[in-house]
C-alpha positions in Angstrom: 91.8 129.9 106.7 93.3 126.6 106.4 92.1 122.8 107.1 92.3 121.7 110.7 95.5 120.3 112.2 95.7 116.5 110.7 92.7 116.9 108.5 94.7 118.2 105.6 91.7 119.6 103.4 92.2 123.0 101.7 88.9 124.1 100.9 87.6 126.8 98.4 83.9 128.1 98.3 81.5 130.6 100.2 83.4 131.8 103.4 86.3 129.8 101.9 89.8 130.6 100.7 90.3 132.9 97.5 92.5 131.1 94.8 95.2 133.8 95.9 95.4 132.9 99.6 95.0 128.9 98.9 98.4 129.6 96.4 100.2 130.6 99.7 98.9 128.4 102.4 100.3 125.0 103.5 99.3 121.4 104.1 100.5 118.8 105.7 102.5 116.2 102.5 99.9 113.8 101.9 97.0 115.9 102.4 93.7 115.9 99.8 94.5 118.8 97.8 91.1 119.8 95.7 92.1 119.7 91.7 90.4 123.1 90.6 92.7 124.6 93.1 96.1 123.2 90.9 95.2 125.0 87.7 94.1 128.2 89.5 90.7 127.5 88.7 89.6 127.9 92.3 87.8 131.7 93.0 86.3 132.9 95.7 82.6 131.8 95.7 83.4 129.0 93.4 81.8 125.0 94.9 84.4 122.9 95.9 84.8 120.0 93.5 83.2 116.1 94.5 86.8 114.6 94.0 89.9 115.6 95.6 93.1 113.6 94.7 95.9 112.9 97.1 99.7 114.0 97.4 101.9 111.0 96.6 105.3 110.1 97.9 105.2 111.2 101.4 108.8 113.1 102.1 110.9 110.7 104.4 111.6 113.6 106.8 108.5 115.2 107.8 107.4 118.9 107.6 104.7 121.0 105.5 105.1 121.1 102.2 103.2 123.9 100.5 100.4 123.1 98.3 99.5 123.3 95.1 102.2 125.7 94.1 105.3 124.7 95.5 103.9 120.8 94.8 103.1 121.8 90.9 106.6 123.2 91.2 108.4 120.3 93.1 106.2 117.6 90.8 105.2 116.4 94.0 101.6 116.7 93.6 100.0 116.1 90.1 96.6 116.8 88.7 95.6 115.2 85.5 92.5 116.5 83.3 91.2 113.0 84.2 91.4 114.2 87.9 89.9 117.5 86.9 87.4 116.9 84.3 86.8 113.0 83.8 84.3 113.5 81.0 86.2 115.5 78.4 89.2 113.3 79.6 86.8 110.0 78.4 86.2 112.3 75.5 89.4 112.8 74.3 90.5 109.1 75.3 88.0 107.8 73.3 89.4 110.2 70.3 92.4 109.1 70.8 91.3 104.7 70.8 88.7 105.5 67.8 91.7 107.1 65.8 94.2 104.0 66.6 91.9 101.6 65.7 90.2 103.0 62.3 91.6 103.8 59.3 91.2 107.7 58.4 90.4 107.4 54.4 88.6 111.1 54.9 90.7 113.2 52.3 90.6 116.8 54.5 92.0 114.9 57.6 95.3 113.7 58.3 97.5 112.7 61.2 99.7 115.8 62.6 103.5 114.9 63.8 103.6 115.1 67.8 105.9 117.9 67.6 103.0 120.2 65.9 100.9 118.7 68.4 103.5 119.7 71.2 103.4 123.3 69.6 99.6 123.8 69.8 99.3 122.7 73.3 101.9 124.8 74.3 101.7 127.9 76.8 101.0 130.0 74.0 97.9 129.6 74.0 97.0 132.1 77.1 99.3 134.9 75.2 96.6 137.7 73.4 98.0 139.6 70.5 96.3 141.4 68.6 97.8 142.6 65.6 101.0 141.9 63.9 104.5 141.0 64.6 105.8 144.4 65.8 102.5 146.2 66.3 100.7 144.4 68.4 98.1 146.0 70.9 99.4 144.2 74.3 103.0 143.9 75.7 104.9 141.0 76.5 104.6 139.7 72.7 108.4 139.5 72.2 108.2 135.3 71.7 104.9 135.2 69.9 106.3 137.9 67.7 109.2 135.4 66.9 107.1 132.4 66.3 104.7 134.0 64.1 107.6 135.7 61.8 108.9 132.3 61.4 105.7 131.0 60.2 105.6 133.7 58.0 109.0 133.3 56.7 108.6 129.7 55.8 105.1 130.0 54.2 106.3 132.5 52.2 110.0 130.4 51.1 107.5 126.8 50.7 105.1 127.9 48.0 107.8 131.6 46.5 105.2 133.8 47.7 105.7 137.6 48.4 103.0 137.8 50.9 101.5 135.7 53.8 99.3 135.6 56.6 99.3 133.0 58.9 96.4 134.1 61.4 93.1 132.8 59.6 91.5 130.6 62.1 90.2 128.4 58.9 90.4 128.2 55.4 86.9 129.2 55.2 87.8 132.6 57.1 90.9 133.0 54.7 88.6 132.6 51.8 86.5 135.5 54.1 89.1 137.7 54.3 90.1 137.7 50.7 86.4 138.5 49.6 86.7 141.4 52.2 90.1 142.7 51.1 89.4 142.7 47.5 85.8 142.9 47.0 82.7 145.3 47.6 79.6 144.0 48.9 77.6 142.6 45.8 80.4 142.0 44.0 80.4 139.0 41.0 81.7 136.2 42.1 82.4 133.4 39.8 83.4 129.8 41.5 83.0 126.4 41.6 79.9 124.8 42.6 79.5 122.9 45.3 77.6 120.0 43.5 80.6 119.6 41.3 83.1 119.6 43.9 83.5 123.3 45.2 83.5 124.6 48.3 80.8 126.2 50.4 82.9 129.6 50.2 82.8 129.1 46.3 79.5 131.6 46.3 77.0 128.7 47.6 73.8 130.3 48.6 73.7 129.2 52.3 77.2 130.5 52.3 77.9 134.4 53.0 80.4 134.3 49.7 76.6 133.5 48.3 74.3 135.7 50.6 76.9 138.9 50.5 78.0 138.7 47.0 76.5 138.2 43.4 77.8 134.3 42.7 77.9 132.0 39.2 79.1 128.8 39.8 81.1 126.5 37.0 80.8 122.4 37.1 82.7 119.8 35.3 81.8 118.0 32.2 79.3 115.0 32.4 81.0 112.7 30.3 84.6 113.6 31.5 84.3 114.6 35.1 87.0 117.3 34.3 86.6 121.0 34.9 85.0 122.3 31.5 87.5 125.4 31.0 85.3 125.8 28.0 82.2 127.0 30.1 84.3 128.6 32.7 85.6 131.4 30.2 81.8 131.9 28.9 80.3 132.1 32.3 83.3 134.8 32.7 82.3 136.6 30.1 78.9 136.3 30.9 78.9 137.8 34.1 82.4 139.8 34.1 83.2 138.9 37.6 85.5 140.8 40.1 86.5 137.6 41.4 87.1 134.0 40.2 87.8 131.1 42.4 90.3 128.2 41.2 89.8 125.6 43.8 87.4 122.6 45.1 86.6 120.1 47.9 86.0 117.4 45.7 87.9 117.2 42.6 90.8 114.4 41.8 92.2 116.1 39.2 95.1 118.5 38.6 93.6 121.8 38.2 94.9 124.2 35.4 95.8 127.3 37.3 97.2 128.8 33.7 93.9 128.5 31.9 92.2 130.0 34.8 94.9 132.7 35.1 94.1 133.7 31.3 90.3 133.7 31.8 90.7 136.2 34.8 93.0 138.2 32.7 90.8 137.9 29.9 88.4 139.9 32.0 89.7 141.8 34.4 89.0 139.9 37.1 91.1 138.7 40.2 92.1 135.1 40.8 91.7 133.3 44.1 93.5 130.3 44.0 91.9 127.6 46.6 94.4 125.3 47.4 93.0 123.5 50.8 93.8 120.2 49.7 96.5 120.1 47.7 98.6 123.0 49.6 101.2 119.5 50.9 101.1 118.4 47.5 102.0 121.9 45.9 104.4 122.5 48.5 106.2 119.4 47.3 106.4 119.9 43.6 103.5 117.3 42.4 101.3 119.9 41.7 101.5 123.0 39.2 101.6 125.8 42.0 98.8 128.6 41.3 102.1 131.5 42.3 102.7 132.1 38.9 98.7 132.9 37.7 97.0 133.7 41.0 96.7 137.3 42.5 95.6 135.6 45.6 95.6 131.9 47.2 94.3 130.2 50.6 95.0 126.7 52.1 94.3 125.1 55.3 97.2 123.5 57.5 95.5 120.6 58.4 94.8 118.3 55.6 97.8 117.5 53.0 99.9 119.7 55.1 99.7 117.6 58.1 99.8 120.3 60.2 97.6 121.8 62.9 93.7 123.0 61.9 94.0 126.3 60.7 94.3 128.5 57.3 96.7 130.7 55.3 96.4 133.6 53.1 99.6 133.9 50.2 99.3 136.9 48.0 101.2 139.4 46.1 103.2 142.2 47.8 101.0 145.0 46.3 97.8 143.5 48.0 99.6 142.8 51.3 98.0 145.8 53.4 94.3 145.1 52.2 94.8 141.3 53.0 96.4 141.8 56.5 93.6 144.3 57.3 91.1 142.5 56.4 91.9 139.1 58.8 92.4 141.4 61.5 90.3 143.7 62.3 88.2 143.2 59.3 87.3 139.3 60.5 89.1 138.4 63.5 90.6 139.9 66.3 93.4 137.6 68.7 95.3 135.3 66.5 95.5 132.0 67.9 99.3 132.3 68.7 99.8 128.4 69.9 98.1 127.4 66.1 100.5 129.7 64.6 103.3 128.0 66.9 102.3 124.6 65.3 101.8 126.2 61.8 105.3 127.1 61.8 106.7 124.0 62.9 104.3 122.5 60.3 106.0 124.7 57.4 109.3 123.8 58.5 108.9 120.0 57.9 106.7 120.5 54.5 110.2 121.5 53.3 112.8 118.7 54.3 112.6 116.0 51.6 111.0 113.5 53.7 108.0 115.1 53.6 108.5 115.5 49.0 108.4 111.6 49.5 105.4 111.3 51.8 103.7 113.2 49.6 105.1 111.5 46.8 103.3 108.0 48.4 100.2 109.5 48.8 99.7 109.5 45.1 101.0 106.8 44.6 98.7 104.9 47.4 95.7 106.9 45.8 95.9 105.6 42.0 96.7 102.1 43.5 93.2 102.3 45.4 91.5 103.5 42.1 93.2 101.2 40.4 92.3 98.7 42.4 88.3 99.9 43.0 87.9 100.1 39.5 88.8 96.9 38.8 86.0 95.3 40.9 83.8 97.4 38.7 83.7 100.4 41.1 82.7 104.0 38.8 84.9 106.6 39.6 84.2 110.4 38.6 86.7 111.5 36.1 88.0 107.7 35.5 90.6 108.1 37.9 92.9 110.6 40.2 95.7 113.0 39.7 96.2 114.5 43.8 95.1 112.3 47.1 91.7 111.5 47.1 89.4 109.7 44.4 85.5 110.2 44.3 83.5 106.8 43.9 79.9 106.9 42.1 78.4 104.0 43.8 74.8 105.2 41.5 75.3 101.5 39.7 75.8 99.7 43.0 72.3 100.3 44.7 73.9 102.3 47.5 73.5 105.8 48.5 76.6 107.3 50.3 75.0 107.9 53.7 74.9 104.1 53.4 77.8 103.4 52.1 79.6 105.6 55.0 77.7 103.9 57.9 78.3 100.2 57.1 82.3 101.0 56.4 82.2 102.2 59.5 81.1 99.0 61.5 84.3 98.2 60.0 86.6 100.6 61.0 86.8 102.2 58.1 86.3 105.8 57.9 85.8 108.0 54.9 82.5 110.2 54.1 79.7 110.7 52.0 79.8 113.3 49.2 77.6 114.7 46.2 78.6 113.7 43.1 78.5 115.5 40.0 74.5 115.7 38.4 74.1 113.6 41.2 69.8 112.9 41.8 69.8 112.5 45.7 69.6 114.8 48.3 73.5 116.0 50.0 72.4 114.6 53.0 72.4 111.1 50.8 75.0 111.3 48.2 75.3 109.3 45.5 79.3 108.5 46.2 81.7 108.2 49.1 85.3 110.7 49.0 88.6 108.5 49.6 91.3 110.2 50.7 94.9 108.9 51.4 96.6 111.7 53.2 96.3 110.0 57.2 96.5 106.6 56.4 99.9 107.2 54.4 100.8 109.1 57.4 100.1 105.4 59.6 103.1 104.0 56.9 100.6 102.3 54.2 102.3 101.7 50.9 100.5 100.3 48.1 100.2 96.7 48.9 98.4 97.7 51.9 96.1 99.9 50.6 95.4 97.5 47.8 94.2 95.6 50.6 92.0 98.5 51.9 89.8 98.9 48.6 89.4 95.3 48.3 87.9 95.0 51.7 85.8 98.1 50.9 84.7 96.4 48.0 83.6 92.9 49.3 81.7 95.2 51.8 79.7 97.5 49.3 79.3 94.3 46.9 78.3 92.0 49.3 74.6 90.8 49.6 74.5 91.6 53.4 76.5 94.5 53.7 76.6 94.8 57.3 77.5 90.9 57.8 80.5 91.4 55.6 81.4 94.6 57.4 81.5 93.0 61.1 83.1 89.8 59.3 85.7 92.0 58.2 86.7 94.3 61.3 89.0 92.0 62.9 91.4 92.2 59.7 91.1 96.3 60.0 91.6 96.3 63.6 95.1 93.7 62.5 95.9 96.3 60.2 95.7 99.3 62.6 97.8 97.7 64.9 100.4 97.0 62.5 100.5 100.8 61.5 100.3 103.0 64.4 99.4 106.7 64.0 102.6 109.1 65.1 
């Protein structure tokens, strides 16, 4: 059934065509062709859509032209996801102007190079494939197979592991799938806690690493900030755990993967070395890499990485098997093959030694904007920073850090919240904000610029009228952000 002579409708719904048949029929060029129909999303039974866009550039010579396939084909005929879906297209636009015209100072997100971008909106994504590279429960995996070993490969050559596993959908799900691999439920779990700077998957109690296992958490010292290795080894001892976490969400300073490394082995215990955060500046060389102590570590892809959202797993030949079975199908089942695609593309530039020297100005922009905060009389937990992000107490400054969030944010200036160590407010208040320098490096900022960045921050948070010096101050951010354009 197609549209009437001249009328040049192709219709799907209730008595109407079947995406099949509408594939192979024909209209007139010109014709309203109905966008569900373009992506295949058209079934039999389905409702027509409201909107119908229009075939452009009428063919000089007249004659059918068939439609949507052939005009997909011939690029004839284009349907956009504003055509198709207008509100996640406003959705996304609106991502996209909110991320131009802000500066990103939140330390776990970052501003991934188009070509990782390209990767993950690639046709992989329809491809299923279950398993691994080589043993995989569909056919047709020959290219997925490919991309994934190279992921693997160059995981494996960044950090000098013998193992790795690229499928985790999330770090949290690699940290999963370690507990699952090496552990039995109830297990002892020592990590760090959350208050201090830790990770839900540390063994927080709303966590499963808290509600499926037996969890003691360590914390920093009060008058240092800094990891108090002293109280980790007696907690070890204390509880003789199967499992101790090296790792945090929160913590600006270089973390000893030796000491923790001798405490495990002082104990018997396995080491899971978290390395989220700092997996870009590991990768690099500006951080002691956990290979040498750790029997297992995670990351994410997404943060210092600059690479797509997403986790690892890096491990030890001899616990290869346990690991690989327990991220599929002890936690997940399809990997998400056009992630992986991106991952691997990701690796590959976290290599070359551009990326050594972005890395090596994200330091370098992060001490400038302590430097530069704590000479306006800004506290900082710890004194100071060692990686990418430094953690502000704003207890002395009559703000909380819901507060201190929101009115940044009037002027373009993103950044978040966060707990800080004996902190007396509730998490959903904080008593400090997180800084991170990871996507704003990423725009080009050097030092000077960033310089600029705490200073505003600061006449903001310092100012009598907050919100006043926020909106008085936007106009310079939104300069700024044009000056420095994300990739």
């Amino acid at each position: 059934m197609g549209a009437p002579a001249g009328h040049g409708v192709v219709r799907c719904g209730k008595g109407g065509l079947s995406a099949s048949r509408v594939l192979h029929s024909t209209a007139p060029v010109g014709s309203t062709c109905l966008p569900g129909l373009f992506i295949g999303g058209a079934s039999e039974g389905c409702p027509a859509p409201a909107d119908a866009l229009t075939c452009p550039r009428p063919r000089k010579a007249p004659g059918p032209l068939p439609c949507p396939a052939a005009a997909i084909k011939q690029k004839e005929c284009r349907v956009s996801l504003h055509a198709i879906d207008p509100d996640i297209a406003r959705a996304i636009d609106g991502e996209m102007q909110r991320q131009r015209e802000h500066l990103t100072l939140v330390a776990s997100e970052n501003h991934c190079p188009p070509a990782v971008r390209e990767a993950v909106g690639s046709v992989m994504t329809d491809k299923y494939a279950e398993g691994y590279p080589g043993a995989r429960y569909y056919g047709g995996c020959e290219r997925v197979d490919d991309a994934e070993g190279l992921a693997v490969e160059r995981i494996t050559h960044l950090f000098g592991a013998e193992h790795g596993n690229v499928q985790p959908h999330s770090g949290s799900q690699a940290n999963m799938a370690v507990y699952m691999a090496m552990l039995g439920p109830g297990a002892q779990v020592l990590g760090m806690s959350l208050a201090h700077g830790g990770h839900l998957t540390h063994g927080h109690p709303r966590s499963f690493s808290g509600q499926l296992y037996e969890a003691a958490s360590y914390g920093v010292d009060r008058e240092t900030g800094l990891i108090d290795y002293d109280q980790v080894r007696r907690l070890a001892q204390q509880h003789n755990p199967a499992l101790i976490i090296a790792g945090s969400s929160a913590y600006s300073r270089t973390i000893d993967f030796g000491q923790f490394g001798a405490i495990a082995e002082e104990v018997g215990a396995y080491l899971l070395a978290d390395i989220a955060h700092i997996a870009g500046l590991v990768a690099a060389g500006l951080h002691p890499s956990p290979i040498p102590h750790a029997d297992l570590i995670t990351g994410t892809t997404h943060k210092t990485l600059r690479g797509p959202r997403g986790g690892f797993i890096l491990s030890r030949q001899k616990h290869a098997h346990s690991i690989d079975s327990a991220v599929m199908p002890g936690i997940q089942g399809g990997p998400m093959m056009h992630v992986i695609a991106g991952k691997a593309v990701c690796f590959k530039l976290a290599a070359t030694p551009e990326f050594r020297q972005y890395q090596t100005q994200v330091l370098a922009n992060a001490r400038a904007m302590a430097d530069e905060l704590a000479g306006a009389g800004f506290s900082l937990v710890s004194g100071g920073t060692d990686n990418h992000m430094l953690m502000v107490d704003l207890t002395e400054n009559g703000l909380s850090g819901i507060e201190a969030q929101n009115v940044l944010a009037r002027a373009h200036i993103t950044l978040n919240k966060n707990a800080i160590p004996y902190d007396r407010r509730k998490p959903s208040e904080g008593s400090g904000i997180r800084i991170g320098t990871p996507a704003v490096t990423t725009r080009g900022l050097t030092e000077p610029d960033v310089r600029q960045v705490a200073r505003w921050i600061a006449e903001i948070l310092l100012a009598p009228d907050p919100a006043k010096a926020a909106d008085a101050l936007k106009p310079q951010v939104l300069d700024l952000c044009e000056r420095f354009p994300i990739p």
